[in-house]
C-alpha positions in Angstrom: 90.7 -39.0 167.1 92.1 -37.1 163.9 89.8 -33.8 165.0 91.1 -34.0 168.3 94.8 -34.0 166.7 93.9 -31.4 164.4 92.7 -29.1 167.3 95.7 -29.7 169.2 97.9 -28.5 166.4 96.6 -25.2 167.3 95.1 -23.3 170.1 94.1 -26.4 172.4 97.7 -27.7 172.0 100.8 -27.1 174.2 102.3 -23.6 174.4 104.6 -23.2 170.9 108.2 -23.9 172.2 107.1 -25.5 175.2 108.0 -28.4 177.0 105.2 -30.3 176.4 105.5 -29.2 172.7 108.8 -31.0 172.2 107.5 -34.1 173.8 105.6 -36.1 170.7 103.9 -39.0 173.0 101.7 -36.0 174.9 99.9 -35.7 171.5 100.2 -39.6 170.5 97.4 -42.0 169.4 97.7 -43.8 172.7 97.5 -40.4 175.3 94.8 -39.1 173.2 92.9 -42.0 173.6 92.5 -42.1 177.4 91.4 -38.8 177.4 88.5 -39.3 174.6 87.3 -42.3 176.9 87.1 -40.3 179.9 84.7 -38.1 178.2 82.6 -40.5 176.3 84.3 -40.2 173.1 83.0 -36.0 173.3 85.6 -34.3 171.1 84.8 -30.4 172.8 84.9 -32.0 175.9 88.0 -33.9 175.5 90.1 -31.0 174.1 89.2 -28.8 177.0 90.6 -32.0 179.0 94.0 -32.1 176.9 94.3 -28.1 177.0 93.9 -27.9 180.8 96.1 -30.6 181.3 99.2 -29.0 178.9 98.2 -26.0 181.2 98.7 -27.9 184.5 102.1 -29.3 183.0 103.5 -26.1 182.1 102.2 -24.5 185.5 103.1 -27.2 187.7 106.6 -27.5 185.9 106.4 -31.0 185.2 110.0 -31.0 183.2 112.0 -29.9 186.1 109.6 -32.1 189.1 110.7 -35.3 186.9 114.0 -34.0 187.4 113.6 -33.4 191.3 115.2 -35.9 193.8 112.8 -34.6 196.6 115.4 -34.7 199.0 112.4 -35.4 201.6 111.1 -38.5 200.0 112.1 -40.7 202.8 110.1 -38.6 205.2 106.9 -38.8 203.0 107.0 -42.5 202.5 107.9 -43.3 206.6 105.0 -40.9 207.1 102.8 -41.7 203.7 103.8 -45.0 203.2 102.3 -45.5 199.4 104.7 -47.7 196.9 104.5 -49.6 192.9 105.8 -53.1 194.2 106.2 -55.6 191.1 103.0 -56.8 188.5 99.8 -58.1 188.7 98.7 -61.4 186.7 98.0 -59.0 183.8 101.1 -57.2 183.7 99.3 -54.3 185.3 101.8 -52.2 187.8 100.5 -52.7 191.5 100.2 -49.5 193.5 100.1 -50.0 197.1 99.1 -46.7 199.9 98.5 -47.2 203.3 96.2 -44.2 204.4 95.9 -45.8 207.4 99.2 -45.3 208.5 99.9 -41.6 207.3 101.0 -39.5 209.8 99.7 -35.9 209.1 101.8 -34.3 211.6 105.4 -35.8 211.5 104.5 -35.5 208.0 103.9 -31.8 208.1 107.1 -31.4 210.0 109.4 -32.6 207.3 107.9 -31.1 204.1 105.0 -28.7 203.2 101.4 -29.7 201.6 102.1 -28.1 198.5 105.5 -30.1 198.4 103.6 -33.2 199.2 101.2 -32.2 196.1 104.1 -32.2 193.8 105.5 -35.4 194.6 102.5 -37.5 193.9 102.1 -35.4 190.6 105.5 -36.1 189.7 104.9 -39.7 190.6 101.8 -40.1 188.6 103.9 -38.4 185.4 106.8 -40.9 186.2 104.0 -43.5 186.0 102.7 -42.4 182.6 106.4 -42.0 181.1 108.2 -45.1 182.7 106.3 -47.5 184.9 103.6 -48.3 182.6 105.8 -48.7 179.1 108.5 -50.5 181.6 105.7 -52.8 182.2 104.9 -53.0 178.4 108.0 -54.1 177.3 108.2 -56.7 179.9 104.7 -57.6 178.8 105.4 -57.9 175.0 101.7 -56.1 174.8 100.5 -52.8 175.9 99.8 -52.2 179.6 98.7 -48.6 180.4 96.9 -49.5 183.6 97.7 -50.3 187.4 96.4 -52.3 189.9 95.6 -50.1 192.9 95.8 -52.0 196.7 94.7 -49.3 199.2 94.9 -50.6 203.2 92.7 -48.5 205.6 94.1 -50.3 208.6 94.6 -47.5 211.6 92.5 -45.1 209.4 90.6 -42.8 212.4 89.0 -39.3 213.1 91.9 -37.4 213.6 92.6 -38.4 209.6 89.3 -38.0 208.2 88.5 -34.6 210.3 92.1 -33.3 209.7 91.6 -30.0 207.5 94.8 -29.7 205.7 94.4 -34.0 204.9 91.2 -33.2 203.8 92.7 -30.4 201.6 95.0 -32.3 200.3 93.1 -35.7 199.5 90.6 -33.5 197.1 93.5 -32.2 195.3 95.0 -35.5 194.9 92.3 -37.0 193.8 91.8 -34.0 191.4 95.3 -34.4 189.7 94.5 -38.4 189.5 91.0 -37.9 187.6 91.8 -34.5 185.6 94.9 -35.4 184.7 95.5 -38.8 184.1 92.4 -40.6 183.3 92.4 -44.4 182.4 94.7 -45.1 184.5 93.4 -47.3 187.1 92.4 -50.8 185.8 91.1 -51.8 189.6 91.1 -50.9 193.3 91.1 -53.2 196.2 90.0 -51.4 199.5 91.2 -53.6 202.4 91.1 -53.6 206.1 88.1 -50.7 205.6 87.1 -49.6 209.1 83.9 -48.2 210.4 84.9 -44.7 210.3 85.7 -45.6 206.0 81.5 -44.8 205.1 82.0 -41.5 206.3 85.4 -41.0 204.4 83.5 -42.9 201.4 80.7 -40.7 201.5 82.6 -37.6 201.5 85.4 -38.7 198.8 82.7 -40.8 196.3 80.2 -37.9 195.3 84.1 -36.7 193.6 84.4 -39.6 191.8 82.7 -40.6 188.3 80.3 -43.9 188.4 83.0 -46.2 186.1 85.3 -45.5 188.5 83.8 -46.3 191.1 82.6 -49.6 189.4 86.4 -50.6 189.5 86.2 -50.7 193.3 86.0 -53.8 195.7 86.1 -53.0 199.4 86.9 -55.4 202.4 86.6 -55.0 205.5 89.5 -56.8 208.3 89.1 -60.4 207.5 92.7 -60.9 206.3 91.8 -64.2 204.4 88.9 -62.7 202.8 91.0 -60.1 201.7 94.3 -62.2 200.7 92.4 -64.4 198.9 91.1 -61.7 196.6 94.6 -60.4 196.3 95.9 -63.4 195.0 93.6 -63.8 192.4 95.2 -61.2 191.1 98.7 -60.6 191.8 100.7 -63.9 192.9 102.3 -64.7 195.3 106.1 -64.0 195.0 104.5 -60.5 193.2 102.2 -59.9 196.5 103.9 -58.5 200.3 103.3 -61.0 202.7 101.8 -57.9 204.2 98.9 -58.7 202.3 99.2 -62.7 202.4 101.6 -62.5 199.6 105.3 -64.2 200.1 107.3 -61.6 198.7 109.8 -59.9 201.6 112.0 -57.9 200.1 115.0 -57.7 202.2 114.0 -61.2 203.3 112.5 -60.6 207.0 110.6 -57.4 207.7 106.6 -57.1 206.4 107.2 -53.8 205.8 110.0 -53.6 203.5 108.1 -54.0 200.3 106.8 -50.1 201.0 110.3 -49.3 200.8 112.0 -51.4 198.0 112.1 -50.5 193.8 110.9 -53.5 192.5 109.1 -54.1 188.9 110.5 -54.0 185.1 111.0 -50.0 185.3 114.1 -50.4 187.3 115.6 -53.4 185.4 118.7 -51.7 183.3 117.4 -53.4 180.2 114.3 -52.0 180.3 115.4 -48.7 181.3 117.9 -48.3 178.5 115.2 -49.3 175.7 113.0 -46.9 177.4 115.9 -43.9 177.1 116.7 -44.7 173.5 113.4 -45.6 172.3 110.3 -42.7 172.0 107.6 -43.5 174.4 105.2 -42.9 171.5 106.8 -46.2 169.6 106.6 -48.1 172.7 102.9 -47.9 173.6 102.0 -49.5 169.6 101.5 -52.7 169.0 104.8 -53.3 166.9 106.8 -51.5 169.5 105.0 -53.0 172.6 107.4 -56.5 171.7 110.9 -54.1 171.6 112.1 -56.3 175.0 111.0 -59.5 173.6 112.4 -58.9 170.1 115.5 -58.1 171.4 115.6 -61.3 173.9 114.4 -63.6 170.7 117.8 -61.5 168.4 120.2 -62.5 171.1 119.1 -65.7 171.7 119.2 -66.7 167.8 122.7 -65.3 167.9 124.1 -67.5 170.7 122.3 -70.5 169.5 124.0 -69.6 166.2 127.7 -69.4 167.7 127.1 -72.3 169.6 126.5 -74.4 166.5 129.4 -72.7 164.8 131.6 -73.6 167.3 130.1 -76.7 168.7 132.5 -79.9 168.4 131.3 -83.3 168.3 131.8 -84.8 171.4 132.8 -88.3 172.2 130.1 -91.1 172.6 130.1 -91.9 176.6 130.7 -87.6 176.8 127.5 -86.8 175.0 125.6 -89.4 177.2 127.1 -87.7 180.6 126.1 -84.1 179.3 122.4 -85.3 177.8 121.6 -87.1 180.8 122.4 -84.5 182.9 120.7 -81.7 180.8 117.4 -84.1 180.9 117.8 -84.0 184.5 117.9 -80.4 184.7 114.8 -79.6 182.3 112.8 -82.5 184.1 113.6 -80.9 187.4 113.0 -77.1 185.7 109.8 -78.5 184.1 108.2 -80.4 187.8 109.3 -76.9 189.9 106.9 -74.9 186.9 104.1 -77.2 187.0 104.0 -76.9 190.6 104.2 -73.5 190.3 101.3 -73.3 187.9 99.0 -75.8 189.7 99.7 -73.6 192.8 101.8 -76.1 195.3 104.1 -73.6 197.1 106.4 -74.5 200.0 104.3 -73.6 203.3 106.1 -70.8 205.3 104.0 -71.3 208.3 101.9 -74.6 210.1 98.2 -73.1 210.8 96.8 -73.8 213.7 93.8 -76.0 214.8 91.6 -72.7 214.1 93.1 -72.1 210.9 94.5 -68.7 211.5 98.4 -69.4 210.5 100.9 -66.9 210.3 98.3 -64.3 211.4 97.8 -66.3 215.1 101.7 -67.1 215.5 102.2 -63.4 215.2 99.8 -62.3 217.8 101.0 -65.4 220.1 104.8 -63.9 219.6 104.1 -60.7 220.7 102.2 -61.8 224.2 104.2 -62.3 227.0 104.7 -65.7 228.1 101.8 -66.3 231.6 104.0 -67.8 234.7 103.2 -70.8 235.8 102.2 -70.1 239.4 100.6 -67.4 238.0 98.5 -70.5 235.3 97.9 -72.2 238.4 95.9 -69.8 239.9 93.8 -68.6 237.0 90.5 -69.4 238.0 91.1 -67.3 241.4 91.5 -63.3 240.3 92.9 -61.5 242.6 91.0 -58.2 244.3 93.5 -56.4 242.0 92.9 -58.4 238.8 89.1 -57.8 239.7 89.4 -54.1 239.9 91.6 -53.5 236.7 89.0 -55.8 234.7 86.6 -53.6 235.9 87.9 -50.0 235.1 88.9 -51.7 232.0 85.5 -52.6 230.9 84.3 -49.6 232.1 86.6 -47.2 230.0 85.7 -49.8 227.2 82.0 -48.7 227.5 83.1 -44.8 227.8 85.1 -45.4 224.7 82.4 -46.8 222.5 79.7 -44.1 223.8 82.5 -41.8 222.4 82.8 -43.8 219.0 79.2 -43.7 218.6 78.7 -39.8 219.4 81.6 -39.3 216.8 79.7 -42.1 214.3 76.4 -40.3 214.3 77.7 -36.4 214.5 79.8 -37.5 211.0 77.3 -39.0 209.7 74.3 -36.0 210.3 77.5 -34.1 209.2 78.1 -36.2 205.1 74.2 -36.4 205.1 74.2 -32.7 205.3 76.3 -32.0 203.3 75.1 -34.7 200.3 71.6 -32.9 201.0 73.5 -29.2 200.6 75.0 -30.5 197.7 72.1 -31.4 196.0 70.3 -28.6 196.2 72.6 -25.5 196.2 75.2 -27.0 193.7 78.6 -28.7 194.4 80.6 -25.5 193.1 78.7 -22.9 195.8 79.5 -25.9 198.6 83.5 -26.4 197.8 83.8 -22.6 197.7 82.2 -22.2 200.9 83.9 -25.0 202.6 87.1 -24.0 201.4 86.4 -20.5 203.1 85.3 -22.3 206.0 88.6 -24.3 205.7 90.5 -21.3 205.3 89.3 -19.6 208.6 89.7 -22.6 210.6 93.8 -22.9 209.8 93.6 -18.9 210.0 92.3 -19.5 214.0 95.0 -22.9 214.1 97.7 -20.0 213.5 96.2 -17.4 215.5 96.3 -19.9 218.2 99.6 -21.1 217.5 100.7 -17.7 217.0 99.2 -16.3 220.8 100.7 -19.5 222.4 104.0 -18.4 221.1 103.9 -14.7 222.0 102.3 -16.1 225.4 106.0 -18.0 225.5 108.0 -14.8 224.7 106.4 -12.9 227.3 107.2 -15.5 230.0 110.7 -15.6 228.7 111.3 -11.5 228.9 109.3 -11.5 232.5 112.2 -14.0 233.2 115.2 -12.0 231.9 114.0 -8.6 233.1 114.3 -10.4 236.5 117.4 -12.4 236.2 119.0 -8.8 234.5 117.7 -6.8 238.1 119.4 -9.4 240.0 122.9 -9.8 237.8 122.2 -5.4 238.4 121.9 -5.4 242.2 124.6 -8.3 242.8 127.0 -6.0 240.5 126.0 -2.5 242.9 126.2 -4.8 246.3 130.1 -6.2 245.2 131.0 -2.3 244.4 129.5 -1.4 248.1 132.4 -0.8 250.6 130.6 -0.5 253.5 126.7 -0.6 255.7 127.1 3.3 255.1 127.4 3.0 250.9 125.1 3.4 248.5 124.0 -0.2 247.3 124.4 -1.8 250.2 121.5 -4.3 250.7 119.6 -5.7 254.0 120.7 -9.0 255.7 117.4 -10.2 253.7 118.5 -9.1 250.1 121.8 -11.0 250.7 120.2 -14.3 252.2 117.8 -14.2 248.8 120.7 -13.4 246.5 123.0 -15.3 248.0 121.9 -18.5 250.3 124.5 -20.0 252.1 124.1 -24.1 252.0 123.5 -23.4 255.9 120.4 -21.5 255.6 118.7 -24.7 253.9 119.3 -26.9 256.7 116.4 -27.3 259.1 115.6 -25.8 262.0 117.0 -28.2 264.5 120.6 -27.9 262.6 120.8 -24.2 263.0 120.0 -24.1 266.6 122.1 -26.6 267.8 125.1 -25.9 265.3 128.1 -23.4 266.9 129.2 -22.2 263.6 126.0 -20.9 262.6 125.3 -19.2 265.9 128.8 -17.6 265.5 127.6 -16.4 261.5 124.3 -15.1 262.9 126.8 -13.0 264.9 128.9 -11.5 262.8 127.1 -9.9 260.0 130.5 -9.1 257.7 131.1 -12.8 258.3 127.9 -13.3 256.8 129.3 -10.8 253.9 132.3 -12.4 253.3 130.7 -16.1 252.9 127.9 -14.3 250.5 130.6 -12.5 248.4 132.6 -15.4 248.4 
């Protein structure tokens, strides 16, 4: 550790007069550390760490992204729902993302890939400089990793195939093992379809083998999965989402993704965390800043209580001790309950034992009429038909799934097999070429369709400006003899009286439109008009 710091204070250390210079905690016992773990305790190979990382500060301007609102954050979370939702039993931060549910395109529509790079940087730098000491100080004892709870549910092709996804996932996952190793105390992969070993396969030759040690995968069995959970995290701490209790606004699942809820956004903690340096509050003396501070207050009103406590009259100091017993006896009951695990049930399982999970699928069916009940065991021709497309598009499906399954999979084995023998660096440089030329075509494309567009649209104007041109030359046209003057066919197509749209049988038998057939300059004069 003390080589390390006496490289940094020269050419392996931040820029001179730098941001990261003037920021003591990027060169304190506790930072340094992470990074001399990551690389086995190797001091070459951990300064080439810390000096790539100052680099990556500086380059990605750090300073002024902590700074950023990101006007478009509440596209990227609709879109890339990922949020830090309350503590773990540990005091760890839990980090919740929902690949699943990310939305490439809408996504893509309201901000830009490098953009979305940038938040989750400045995220992960928020995490090193607030979440984790706000969750210290709440603590009373260092906490400088997070929980991580990644659900897969609604992960498909289209995500794992998408280039510019793909793109961005091996960036992110860069920035999270380059930069800010150490940070991830455990993962717990949930609701991991069959389409996640082909995604696993691709993203786990990135990843070192302790961190993937740190990861537990699931696959859709939501009590398998909850049960987990709660062995780490409870329940008021958890989304019901996730078989916690916790709602933040009270009813919707979903709100949790959206809500700011852990130490780092109480006032008390932030304000320690303003006035006191980071690099105080991740030591063991400064760890207990919060609790110190809670133990000085309460010592003080204990002590003007007693100052200015009177002694109260016999029959008044029974009332008031009887009724305080009451309370801590009731306070007392509600925390060993709490502690022994007796919560109040939300929801009456069924005979099956599925819960909340089976009321919510029975809510959302439609409610079977009775003479329709009556007559189950009698499908109708109809019924039978539908059941049978049904299960035939069903089978069409799955043939589909399985192509897909075993194309992807010759497709990571491949690649593993490439990998191996030509070297991972000659393989990312070629797929990134490969990657490049492929959105280079998706533009192209994009690019033809829209000139494809524009030529439809002149084609259409050139005509509309020859008819606006020989309506303007037939209304300057005095008479049959003038110049401009256009056939009895030019004025019906430039002009259609409502008449001429009538069918056959109207025109014949209708007087005024024999009389109009006669009289041309009538004909004229209903045009013009």
């Amino acid at each position: 550790l003390e080589e390390v710091k006496r490289r940094l204070a020269g050419a392996d250390g931040p820029a001179p007069n730098s941001a990261e210079a003037n920021i003591p905690y990027l060169r304190s016992d506790h930072f340094l550390v992470r990074f001399l773990i990551a690389r086995q305790w190797n001091v070459d190979k951990a300064c080439v760490m810390l000096k790539d990382h100052y680099r990556w500060l500086a380059d990605s301007k750090m300073t002024a992204l902590l700074q950023d609102s990101f006007p478009e954050e509440e596209v990227i979370k609709r879109y890339y729902p990922q949020a830090y939702h309350g503590l773990d039993k540990k005091g760890r931060p839990v980090y919740i993302e929902r690949p699943g549910a990310i939305d490439m395109r809408r996504l893509l529509q309201g901000t830009t890939s490098e953009r979305l790079i940038e938040y989750v940087s400045a995220s992960c730098e928020t995490q090193i400089r607030r979440r984790l000491p706000g969750a210290t100080l709440a603590r009373g004892e260092i906490v400088d990793k997070s929980l991580n709870i990644v659900d897969l549910e609604g992960l498909g092709f289209q995500m794992v195939t998408h280039n510019t996804a793909r793109r961005v996932l091996k960036e992110v996952v860069a920035v999270f093992q380059n930069h800010y190793p150490e940070c991830a105390g455990r993962t717990i992969i949930i609701n991991a379809p069959k389409v996640f070993s082909i995604a696993w396969s691709f993203v786990k030759p990135m990843l070192d083998d302790k961190t993937v040690a740190k990861i537990s995968i699931f696959g859709t069995d939501k009590a398998a999965y909850s049960e987990a959970l709660l062995d780490l995290v409870d329940a008021d701490q958890l989304p019901a989402l996730f078989g916690g209790r916790c709602l933040c606004d009270g009813h919707d699942k979903l709100s949790c993704m959206r809500s700011a809820k852990g130490p780092w956004a109480d006032p008390e903690v932030q304000h320690i965390l303003d006035t006191v340096p980071l690099e105080h509050i991740m030591t063991q003396e400064g760890c207990r800043a919060l609790h110190e501070k809670h133990e000085r207050d309460s010592k003080g009103k204990s002590g003007k209580e007693e100052s200015s406590q009177e002694v109260p009259a016999p029959s008044e100091g029974v009332e008031e001790a009887s009724a305080l017993e009451g309370f801590l006896a009731k306070e007392v009951a509600e925390k060993e309950s709490e502690e022994a695990g007796v919560v109040e049930p939300t929801v009456v399982a069924d005979e099956d034992g599925d819960g909340e999970e089976a009321r919510d699928i029975a809510v959302g069916l439609p409610e079977i009429p009775s003479s329709t009940r009556g007559n189950r065991g009698i499908p109708s021709a109809e019924l039978q038909c539908a059941e049978m497309e049904a299960t035939l598009l069903e089978e069409e499906n799955r043939q589909h799934e399985e192509v897909h399954m075993s194309t992807l999979t010759e497709w990571v084995n491949e690649f593993n097999t490439l990998t191996v023998e030509i070297g991972r660096l000659v393989i990312e440089r070629a797929q990134g070429y490969y990657d490049g030329r492929s959105l280079w075509h998706q533009v192209v494309q994009e690019y033809a369709q829209k000139r494809d567009e524009l030529d439809q649209t002149n084609l259409r104007l050139e005509e509309s400006v020859k008819d606006l041109s020989k309506a303007e030359t037939a209304f300057t046209a005095p008479s049959r003899d003038s110049p401009g003057w256009l056939s009895d066919g030019d004025w019906a197509l430039l002009a259609p009286l409502p008449e001429e749209s009538a069918s056959c049988e109207e025109k014949v038998v209708s007087p005024t439109w024999k009389l109009m057939q006669g009289d041309p300059r009538l004909l004229r004069t209903l045009r013009l008009s």
